[in-house]
LOZA-304415 format. One record per residue: residue number from 1; x, y, z of N, C-alpha, C, O in turn; chain; residue in three letters. Coordinates in Angstrom, 2 decimals. Example, Ala and Ser with C-alpha at 12.3 -4.5 7.8 and 13.67 -1.06 7.14 Angstrom:
# residues 2
VORO|1|13.19|-5.69|7.80|12.30|-4.50|7.80|13.20|-3.30|7.80|14.24|-3.32|8.46|A|ALA
VORO|2|12.85|-2.25|7.08|13.67|-1.06|7.14|12.90|0.03|7.87|13.41|1.14|8.04|A|SER
END
This chain:
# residues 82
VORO|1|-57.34|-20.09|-99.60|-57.53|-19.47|-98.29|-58.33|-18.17|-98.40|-58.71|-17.54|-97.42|A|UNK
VORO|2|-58.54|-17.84|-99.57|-59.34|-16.69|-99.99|-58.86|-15.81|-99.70|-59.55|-15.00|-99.08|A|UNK
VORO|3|-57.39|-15.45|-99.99|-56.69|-14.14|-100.19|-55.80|-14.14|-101.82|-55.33|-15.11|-102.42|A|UNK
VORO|4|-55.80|-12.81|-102.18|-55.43|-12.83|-103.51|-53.87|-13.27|-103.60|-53.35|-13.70|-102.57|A|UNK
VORO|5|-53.15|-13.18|-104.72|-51.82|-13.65|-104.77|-50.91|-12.39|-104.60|-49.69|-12.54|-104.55|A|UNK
VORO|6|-51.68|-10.78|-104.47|-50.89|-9.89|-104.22|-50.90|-9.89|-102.67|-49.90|-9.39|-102.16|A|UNK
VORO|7|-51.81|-10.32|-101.88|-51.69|-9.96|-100.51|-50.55|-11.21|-100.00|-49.57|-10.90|-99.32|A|UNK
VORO|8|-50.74|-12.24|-100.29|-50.00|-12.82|-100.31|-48.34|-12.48|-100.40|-47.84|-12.47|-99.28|A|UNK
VORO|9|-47.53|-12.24|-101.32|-46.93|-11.32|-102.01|-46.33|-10.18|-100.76|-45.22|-10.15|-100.24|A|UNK
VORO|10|-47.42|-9.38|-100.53|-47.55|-8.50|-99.15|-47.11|-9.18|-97.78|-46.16|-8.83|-97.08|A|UNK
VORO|11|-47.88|-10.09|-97.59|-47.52|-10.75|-96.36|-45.89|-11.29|-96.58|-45.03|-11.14|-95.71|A|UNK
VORO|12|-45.74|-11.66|-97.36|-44.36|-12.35|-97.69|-43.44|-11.41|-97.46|-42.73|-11.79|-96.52|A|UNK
VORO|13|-43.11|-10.39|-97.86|-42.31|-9.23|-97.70|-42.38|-8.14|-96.12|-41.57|-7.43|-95.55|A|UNK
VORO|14|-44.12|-8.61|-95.84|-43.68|-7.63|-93.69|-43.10|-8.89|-92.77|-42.48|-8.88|-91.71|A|UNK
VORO|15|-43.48|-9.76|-93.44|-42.71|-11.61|-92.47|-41.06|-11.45|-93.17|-40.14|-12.03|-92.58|A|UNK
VORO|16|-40.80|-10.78|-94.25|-39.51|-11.21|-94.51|-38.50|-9.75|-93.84|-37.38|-9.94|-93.37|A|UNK
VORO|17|-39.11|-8.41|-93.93|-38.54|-7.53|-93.14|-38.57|-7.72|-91.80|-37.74|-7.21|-91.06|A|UNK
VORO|18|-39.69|-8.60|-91.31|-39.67|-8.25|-89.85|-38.95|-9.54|-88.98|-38.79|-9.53|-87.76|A|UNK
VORO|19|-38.58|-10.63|-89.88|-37.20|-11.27|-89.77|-35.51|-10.66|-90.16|-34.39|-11.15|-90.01|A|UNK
VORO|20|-35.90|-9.70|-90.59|-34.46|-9.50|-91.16|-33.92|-8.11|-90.00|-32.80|-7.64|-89.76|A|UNK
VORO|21|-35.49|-7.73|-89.39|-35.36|-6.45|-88.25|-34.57|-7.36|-87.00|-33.47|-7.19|-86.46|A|UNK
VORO|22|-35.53|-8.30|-86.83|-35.13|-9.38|-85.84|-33.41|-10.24|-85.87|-32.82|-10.74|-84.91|A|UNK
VORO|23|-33.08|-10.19|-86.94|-31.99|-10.56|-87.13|-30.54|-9.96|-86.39|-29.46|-10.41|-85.97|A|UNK
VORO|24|-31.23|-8.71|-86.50|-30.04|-7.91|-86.01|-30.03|-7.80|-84.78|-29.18|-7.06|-84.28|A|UNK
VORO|25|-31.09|-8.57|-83.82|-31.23|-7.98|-82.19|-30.64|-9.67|-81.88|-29.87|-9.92|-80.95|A|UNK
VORO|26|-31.11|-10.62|-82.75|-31.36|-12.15|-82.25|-29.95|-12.58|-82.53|-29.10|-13.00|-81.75|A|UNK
VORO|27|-29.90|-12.35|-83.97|-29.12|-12.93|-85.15|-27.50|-13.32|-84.44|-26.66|-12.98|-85.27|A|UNK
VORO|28|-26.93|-13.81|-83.38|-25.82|-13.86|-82.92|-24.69|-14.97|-83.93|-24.79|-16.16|-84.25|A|UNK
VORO|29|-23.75|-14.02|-84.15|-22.35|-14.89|-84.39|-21.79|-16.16|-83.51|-21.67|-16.08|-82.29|A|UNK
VORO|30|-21.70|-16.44|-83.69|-20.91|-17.63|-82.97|-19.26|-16.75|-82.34|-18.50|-15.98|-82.93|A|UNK
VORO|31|-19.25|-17.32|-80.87|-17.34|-16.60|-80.29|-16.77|-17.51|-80.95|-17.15|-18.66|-81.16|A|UNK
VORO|32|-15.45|-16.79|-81.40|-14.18|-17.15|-81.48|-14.29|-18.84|-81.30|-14.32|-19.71|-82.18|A|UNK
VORO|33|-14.34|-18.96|-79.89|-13.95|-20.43|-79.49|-14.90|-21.21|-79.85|-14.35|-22.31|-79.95|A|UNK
VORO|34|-16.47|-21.40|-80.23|-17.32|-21.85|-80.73|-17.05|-22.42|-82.06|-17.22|-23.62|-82.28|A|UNK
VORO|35|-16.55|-21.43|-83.14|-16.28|-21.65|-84.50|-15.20|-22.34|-84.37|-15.15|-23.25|-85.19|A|UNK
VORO|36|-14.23|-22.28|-83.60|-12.82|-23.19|-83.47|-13.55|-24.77|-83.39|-13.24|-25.62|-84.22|A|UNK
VORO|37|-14.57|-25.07|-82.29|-15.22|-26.55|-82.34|-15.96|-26.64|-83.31|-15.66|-27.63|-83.97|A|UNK
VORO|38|-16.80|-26.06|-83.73|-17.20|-26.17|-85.18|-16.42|-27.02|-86.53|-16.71|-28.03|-87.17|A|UNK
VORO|39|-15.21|-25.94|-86.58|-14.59|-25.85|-87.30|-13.64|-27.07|-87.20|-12.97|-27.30|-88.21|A|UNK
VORO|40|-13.46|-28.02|-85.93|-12.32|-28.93|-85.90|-13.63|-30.26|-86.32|-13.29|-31.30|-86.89|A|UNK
VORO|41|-14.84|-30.04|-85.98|-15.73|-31.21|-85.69|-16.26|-31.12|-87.33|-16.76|-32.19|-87.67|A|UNK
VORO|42|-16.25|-30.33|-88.15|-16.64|-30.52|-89.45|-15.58|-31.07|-90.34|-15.65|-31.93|-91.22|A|UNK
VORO|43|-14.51|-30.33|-89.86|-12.85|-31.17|-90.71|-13.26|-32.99|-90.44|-13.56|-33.85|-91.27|A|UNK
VORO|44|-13.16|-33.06|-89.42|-13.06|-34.23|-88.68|-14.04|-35.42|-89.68|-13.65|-36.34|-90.39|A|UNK
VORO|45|-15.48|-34.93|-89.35|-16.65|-35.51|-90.07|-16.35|-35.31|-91.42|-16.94|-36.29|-91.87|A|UNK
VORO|46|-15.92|-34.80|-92.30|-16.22|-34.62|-93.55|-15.11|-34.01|-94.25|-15.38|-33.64|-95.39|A|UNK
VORO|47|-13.96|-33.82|-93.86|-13.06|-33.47|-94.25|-12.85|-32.34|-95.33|-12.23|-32.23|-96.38|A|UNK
VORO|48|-13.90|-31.33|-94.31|-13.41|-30.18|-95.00|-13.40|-28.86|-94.18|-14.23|-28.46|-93.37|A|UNK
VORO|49|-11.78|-28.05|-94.74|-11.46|-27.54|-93.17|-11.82|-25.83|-93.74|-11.87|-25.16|-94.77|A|UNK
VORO|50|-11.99|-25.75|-92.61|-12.31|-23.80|-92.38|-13.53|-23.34|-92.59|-14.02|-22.23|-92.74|A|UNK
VORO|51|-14.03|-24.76|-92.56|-15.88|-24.24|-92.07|-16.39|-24.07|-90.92|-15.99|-24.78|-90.00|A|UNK
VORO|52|-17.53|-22.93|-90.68|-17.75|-23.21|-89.55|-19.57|-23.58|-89.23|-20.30|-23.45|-88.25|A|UNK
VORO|53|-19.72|-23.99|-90.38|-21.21|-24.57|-90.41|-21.72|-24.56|-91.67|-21.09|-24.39|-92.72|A|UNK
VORO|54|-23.24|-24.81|-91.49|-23.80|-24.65|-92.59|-25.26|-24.63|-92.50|-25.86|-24.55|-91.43|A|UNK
VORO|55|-25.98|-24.72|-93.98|-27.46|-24.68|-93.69|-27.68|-25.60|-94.46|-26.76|-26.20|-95.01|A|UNK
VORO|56|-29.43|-25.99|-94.73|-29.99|-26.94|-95.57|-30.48|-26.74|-96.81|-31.16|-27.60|-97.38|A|UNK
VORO|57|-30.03|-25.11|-97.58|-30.21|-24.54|-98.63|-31.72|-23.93|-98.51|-32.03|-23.17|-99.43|A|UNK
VORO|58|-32.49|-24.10|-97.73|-33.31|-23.13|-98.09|-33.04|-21.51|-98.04|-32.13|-21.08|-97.34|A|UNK
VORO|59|-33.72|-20.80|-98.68|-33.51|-19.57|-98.71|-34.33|-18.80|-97.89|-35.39|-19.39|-98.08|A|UNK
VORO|60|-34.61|-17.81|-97.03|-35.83|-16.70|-96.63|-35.40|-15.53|-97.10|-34.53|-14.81|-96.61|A|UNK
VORO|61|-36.24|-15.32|-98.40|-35.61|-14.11|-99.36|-35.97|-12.50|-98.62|-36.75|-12.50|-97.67|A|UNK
VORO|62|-35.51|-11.46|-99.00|-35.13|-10.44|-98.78|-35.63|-9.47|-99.73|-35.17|-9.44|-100.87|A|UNK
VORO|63|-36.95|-8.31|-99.18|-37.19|-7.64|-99.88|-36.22|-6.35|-100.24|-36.68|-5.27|-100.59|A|UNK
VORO|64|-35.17|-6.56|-100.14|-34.08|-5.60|-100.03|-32.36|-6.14|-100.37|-32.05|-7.31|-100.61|A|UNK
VORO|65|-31.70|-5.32|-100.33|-29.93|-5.96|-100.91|-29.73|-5.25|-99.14|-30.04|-4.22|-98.54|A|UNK
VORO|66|-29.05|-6.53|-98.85|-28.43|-6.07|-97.30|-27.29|-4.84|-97.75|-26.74|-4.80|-98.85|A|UNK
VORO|67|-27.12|-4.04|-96.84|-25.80|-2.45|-96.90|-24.72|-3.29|-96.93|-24.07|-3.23|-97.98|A|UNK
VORO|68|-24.28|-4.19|-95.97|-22.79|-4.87|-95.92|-22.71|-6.13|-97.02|-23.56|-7.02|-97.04|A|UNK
VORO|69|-21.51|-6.09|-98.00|-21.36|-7.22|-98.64|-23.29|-7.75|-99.57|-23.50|-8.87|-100.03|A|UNK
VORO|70|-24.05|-6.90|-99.58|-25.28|-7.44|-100.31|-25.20|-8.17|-101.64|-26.14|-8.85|-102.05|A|UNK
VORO|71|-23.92|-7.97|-102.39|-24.21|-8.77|-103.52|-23.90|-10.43|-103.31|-24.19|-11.21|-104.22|A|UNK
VORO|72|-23.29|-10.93|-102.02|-23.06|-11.93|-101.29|-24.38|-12.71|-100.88|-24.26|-13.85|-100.44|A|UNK
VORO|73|-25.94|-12.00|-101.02|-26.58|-12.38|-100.39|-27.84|-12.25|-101.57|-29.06|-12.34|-101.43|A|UNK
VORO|74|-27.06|-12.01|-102.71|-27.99|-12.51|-104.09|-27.99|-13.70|-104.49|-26.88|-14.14|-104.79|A|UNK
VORO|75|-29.30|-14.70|-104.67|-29.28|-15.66|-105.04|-29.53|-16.49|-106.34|-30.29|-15.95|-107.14|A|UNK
VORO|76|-29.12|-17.46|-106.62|-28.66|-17.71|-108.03|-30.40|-17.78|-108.57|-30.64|-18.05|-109.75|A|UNK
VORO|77|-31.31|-17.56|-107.80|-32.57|-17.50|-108.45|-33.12|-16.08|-108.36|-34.29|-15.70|-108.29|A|UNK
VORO|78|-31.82|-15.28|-108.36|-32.26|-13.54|-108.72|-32.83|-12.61|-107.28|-32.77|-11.38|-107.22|A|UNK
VORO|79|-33.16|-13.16|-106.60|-33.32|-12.46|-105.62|-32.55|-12.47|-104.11|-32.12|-13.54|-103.68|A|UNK
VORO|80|-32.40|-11.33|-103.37|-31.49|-11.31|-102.30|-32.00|-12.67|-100.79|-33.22|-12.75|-100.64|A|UNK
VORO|81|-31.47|-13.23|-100.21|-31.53|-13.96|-99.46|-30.69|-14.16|-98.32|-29.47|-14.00|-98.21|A|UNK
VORO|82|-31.77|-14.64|-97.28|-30.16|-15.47|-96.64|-31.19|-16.97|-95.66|-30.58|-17.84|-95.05|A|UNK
END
C-alpha cells in the first residue's frame, strides 16, 4: 500500500486508543436482568453456568495496561488486550 511498517505500527496504536477512548462512552455492561437471560440461555445450551457471554477470541490489542484489574487484560501473546 506504500506505507512503511512503522506507520503502520502508528496507525495501529491511534485506531487502538481511539477504540479504547470510545469504549468508555459506548462500551455498555449488560443490566442485572440481561446477564440473568444470558446466563440461564448459556447454562441451558451448553451447560455451563455463570456465564454471561462470550467472544470469538480475537483480540484488539492495547497500547497501554488498562488502571482497573490490567493484568486481567494481558494476553497470553504478551501484550494487553481486550
Amino acid at each position: 500500500m506504500g506505507i512503511g511498517v512503522g506507520t503502520v505500527v502508528l496507525y495501529c496504536c491511534h485506531v487502538t486508543r481511539a477504540l479504547w477512548e470510545m469504549c468508555r462512552k459506548f462500551g455498555n455492561w449488560m443490566s442485572e436482568e440481561e446477564q440473568q437471560v444470558s446466563m440461564k440461555a448459556i447454562e441451558e445450551n451448553i451447560q455451563f453456568p455463570n456465564c454471561i457471554g462470550s467472544g470469538d477470541g480475537s483480540l484488539i490489542p492495547s497500547d497501554r495496561r488498562p488502571d482497573i484489574v490490567g493484568n486481567n487484560y494481558l494476553s497470553r501473546k504478551g501484550f494487553f488486550g481486550v
